[in-house]
C-alpha positions in Angstrom: -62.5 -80.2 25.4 -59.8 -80.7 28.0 -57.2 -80.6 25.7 -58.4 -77.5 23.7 -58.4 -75.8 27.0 -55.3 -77.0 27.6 -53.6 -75.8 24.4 -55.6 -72.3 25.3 -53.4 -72.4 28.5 -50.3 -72.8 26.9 -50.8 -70.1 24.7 -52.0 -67.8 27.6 -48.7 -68.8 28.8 -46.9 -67.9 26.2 -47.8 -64.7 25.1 -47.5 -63.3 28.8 -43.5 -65.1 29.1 -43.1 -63.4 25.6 -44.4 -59.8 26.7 -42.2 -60.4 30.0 -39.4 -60.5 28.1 -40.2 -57.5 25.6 -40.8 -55.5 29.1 -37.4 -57.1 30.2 -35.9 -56.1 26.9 -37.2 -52.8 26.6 -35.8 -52.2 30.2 -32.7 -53.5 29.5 -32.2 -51.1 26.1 -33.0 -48.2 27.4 -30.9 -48.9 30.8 -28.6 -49.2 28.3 -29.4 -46.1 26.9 -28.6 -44.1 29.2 -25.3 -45.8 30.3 -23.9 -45.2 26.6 -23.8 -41.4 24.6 -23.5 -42.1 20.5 -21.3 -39.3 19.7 -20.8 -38.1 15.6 -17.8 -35.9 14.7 -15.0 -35.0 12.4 -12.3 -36.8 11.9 -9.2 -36.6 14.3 -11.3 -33.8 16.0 -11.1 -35.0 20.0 -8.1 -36.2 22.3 -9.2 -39.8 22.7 -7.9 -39.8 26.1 -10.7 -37.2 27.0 -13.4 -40.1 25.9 -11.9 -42.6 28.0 -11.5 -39.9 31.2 -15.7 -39.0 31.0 -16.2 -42.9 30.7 -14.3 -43.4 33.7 -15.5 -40.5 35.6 -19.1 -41.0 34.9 -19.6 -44.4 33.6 -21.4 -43.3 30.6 -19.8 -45.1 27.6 -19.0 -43.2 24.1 -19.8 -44.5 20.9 -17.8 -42.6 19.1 -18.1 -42.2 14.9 -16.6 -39.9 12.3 -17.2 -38.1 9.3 -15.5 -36.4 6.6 -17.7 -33.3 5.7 -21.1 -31.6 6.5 -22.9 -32.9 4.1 -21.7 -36.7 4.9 -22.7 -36.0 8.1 -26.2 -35.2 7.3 -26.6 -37.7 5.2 -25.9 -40.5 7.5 -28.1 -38.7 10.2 -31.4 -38.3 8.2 -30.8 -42.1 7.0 -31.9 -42.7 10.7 -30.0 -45.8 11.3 -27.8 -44.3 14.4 -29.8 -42.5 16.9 -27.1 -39.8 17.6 -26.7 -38.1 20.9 -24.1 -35.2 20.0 -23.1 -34.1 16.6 -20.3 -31.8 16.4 -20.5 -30.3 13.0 -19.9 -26.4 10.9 -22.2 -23.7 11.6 -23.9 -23.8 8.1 -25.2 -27.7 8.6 -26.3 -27.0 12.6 -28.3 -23.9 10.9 -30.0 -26.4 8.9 -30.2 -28.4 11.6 -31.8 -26.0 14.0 -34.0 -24.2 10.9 -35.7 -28.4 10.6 -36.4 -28.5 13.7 -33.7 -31.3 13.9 -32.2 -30.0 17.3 -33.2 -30.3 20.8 -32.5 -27.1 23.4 -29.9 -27.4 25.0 -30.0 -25.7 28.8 -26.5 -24.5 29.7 -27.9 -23.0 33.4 -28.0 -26.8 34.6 -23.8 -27.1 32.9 -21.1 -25.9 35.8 -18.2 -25.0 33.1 -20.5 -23.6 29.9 -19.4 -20.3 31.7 -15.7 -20.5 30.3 -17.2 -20.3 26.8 -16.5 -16.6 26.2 -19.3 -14.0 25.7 -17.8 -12.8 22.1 -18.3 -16.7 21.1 -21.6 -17.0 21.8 -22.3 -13.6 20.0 -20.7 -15.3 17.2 -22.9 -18.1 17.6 -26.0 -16.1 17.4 -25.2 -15.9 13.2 -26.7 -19.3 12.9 -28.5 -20.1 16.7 -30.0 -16.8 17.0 -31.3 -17.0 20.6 -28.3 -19.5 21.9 -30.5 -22.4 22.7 -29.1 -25.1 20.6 -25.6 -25.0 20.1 -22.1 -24.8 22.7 -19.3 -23.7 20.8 -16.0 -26.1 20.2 -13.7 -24.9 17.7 -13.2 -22.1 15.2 -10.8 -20.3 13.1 -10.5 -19.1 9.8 -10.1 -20.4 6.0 -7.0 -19.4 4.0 -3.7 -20.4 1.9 -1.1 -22.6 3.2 2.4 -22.0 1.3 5.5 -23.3 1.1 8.0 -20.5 1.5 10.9 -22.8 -0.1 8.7 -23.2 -3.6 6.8 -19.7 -3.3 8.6 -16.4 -2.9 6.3 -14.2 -2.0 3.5 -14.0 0.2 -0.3 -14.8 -1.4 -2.1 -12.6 0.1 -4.7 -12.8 -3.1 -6.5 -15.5 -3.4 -5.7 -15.0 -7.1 -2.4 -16.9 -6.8 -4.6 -20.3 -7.2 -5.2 -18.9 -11.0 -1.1 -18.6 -11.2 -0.4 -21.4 -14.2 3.3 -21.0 -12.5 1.8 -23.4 -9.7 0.2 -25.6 -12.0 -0.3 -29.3 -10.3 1.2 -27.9 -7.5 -2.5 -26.3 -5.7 -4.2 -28.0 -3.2 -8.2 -27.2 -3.5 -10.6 -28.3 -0.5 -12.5 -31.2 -1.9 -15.7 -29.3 -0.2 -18.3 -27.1 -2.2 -18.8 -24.0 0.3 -15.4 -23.9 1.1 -13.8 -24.3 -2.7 -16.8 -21.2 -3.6 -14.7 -19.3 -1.3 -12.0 -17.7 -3.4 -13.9 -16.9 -6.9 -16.6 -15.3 -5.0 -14.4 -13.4 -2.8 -12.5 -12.5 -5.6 -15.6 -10.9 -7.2 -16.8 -9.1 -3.9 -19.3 -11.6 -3.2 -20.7 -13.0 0.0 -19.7 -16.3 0.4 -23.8 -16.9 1.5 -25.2 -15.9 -2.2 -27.4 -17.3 -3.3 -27.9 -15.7 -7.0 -27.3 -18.1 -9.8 -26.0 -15.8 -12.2 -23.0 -15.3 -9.4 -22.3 -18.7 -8.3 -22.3 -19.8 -12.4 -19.4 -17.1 -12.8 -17.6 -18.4 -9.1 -18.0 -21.8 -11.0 -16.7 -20.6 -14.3 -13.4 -19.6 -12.3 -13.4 -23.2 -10.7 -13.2 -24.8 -13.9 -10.7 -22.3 -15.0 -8.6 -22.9 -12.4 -8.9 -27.0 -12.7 -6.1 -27.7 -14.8 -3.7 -26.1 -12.7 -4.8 -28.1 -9.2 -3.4 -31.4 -8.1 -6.0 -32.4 -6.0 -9.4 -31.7 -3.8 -8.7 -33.4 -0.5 -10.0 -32.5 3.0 -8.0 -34.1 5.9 -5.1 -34.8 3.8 -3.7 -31.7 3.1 -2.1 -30.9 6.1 0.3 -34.2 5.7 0.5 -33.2 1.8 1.7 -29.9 2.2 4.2 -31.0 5.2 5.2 -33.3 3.1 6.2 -31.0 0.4 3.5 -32.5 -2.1 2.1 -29.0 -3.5 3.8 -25.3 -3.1 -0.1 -23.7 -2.1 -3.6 -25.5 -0.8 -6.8 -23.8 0.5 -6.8 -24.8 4.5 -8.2 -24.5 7.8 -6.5 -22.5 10.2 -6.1 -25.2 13.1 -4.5 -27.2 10.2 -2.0 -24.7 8.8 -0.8 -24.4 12.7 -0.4 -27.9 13.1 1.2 -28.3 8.7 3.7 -25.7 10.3 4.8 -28.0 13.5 5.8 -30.9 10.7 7.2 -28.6 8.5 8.7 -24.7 9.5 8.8 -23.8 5.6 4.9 -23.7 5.6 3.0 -20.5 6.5 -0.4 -19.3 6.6 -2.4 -16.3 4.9 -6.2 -15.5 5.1 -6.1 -13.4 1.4 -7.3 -9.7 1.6 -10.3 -9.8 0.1 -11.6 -11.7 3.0 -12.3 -15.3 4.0 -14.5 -17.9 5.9 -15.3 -17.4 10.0 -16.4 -20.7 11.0 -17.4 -21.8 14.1 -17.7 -26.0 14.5 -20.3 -27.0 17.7 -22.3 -29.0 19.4 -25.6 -29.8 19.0 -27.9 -32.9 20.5 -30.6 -34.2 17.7 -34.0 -34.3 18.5 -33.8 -38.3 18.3 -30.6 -38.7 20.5 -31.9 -41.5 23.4 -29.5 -39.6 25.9 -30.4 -36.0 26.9 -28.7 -36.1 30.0 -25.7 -38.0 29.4 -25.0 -35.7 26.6 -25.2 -32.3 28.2 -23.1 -33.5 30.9 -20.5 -34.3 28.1 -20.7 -31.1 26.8 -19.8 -29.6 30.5 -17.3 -32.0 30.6 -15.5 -30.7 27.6 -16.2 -27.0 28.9 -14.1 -27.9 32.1 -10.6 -26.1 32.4 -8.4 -28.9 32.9 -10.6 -31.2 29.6 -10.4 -28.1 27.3 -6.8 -27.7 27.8 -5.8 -31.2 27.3 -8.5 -30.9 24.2 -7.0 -28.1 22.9 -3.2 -29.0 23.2 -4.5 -32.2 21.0 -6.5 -30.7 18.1 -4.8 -27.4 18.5 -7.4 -25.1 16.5 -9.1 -21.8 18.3 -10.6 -22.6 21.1 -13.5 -20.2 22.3 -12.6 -21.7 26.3 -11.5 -18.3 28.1 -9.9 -20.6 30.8 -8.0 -22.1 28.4 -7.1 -18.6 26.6 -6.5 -16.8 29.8 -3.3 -19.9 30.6 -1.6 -18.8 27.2 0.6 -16.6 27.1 1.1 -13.1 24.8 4.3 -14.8 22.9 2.6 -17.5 22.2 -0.9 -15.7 20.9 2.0 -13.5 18.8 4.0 -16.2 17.3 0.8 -18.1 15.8 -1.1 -15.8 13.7 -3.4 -18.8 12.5 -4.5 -19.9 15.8 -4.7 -16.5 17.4 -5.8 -14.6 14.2 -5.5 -10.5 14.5 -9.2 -8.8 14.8 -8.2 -6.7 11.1 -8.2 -10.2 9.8 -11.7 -11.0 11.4 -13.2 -7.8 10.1 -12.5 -9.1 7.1 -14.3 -13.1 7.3 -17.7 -13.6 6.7 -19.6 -16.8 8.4 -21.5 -19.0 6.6 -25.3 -19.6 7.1 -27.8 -21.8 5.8 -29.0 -21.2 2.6 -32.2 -23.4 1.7 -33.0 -26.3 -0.1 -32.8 -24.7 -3.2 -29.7 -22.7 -3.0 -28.2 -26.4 -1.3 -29.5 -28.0 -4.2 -27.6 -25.6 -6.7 -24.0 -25.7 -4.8 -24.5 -29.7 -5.2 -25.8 -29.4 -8.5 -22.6 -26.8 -9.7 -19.9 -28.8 -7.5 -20.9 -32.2 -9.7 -20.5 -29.8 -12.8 -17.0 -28.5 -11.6 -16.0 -32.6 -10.5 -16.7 -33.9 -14.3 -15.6 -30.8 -16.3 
């Protein structure tokens, strides 16, 4: 009888060391937690320097990942693995986001800087974050045609010059499916946000038309491609084209007349971030004068920081039509939005058609 009680003992014993060190464990990961932000965002899209800077100023640590496009991104954030704190992503995704109920508020009274964030920004916002609760702007610009001036003579201001067979293997396409829609629906007066099957089949006709004449769909590639001199014309960001031009002075960049993409990349924090706090104070940290310039000089695309804007000067603003796009050129962009599951469905379902034609 001794010994049974004995034996009971130990297990008592036991089981209490073992829930001592759950509680210890369970303090310790979510002290953890809120000494570390996990931070998702494109590739080659933040000065490094300004991650190591918050870590030292705060002692918050950054996991920091990237990701190639939208849809990647999702992917890996509904396969739950990685509990992300701050996703920096296009406007189309973060309106699917917010529209899931995917996105936590985000409260920009308690953020010091959020007020250098111009007002026309966060009317632009309002396309996909109607009420400007869930998103703080980061980057935007434009989508058009970077061209070699030394291998094409003219300026392509159509986006029909990607159906010229005189540039065959020599077009660059973006190896994305809203952003290669672009041009054939464009072309055919269509908003780039249809979602009509009858008019995306036709955009995709076009596509396949137009596939024996393109070298390649690449994303963060062609930049280095075109400076390199690997194709005469390639559908492109604007912060890109700026940057191509840097590397290479024969490159210039076009947004076609029939109009183009406005996008707009932010931030967001995911309902199942573990870091609230730590991540709106990184958001106010990259809204700070002195962390947007140093930001901005790096990735060197539009930046919707008036601080920042207000430090450059007219030349400058003149001389770089792709960062500082005129407002005819704007009138002329539409932003994307969210579309549905079904209409997402058929874009993937018509870009895998295009990819094995």
């Amino acid at each position: 009888m001794k010994h049974i009680l004995l034996k009971k003992l130990a297990a008592v014993v036991l089981c209490l060391a073992m829930l001592s060190n759950l509680v210890s464990c369970g303090k310790g990961t979510k002290e953890k937690e809120k000494n570390q932000i996990i931070v998702f965002n494109y590739g080659d899209y933040i000065e490094r320097d300004v991650l190591e800077q918050f870590e030292a100023e705060t002692g918050i640590k950054v996991i920091y990942e990237e990701f190639l496009t939208p849809e990647a991104m999702y992917t890996k954030y509904k396969n739950g693995t990685v509990k992300y704190d701050l996703i920096c992503c296009s406007e189309y995704m973060l309106d699917k986001m917010i529209k899931d109920g995917e996105a936590r508020e985000i409260d920009t009274s308690t953020m010091e800087h959020a007020k250098n964030i111009g007002d026309r920004f966060w009317q632009i916002a309002r396309n996909f974050d109607t009420e400007n609760k869930y998103i703080v702007p980061y980057f935007w610009g434009t989508v058009g045609i970077l061209y070699n001036t030394s291998m094409v003579d003219f300026v392509p201001d159509s986006w029909n010059v990607l159906w010229d067979s005189r540039f065959k293997n020599n077009i660059i396409m973006q190896n994305s499916v809203r952003d290669s829609f672009i041009p054939p629906l464009v072309l055919d007066g269509q908003s780039i946000n249809t979602t009509d099957e009858k008019v995306l089949r036709k955009a995709l006709g076009r596509l396949q038309e137009q596939k024996e004449l393109v070298q390649s769909y690449l994303v963060d590639e062609v930049r280095d491609d075109m400076a390199n001199e690997q194709a005469a014309l390639a559908v492109i960001y604007s912060g890109e084209a700026s940057l191509a031009h840097e590397y290479n002075e024969d490159l210039e960049y076009v947004v076609p007349d029939e109009g183009s993409n406005l996008w707009m990349d932010s931030w967001i924090i995911p309902k199942n971030g573990s870091n609230y706090d730590g991540a709106v104070k990184f958001l106010d940290f990259l809204c700070r004068e002195d962390i947007a310039q140093q930001n901005f000089e790096y990735v060197y695309y539009s930046t919707p920081n008036e601080a920042v804007l207000n430090n450059i000067d007219e030349e400058e603003k003149e001389e770089d039509s792709a960062i500082f796009p005129e407002e005819d050129v704007l009138g002329r962009c539409e932003i994307f939005t969210y579309l549905g599951t079904e209409a997402e469905e058929l874009y993937n379902r018509l870009w895998k058609e295009l990819k094995v034609y």
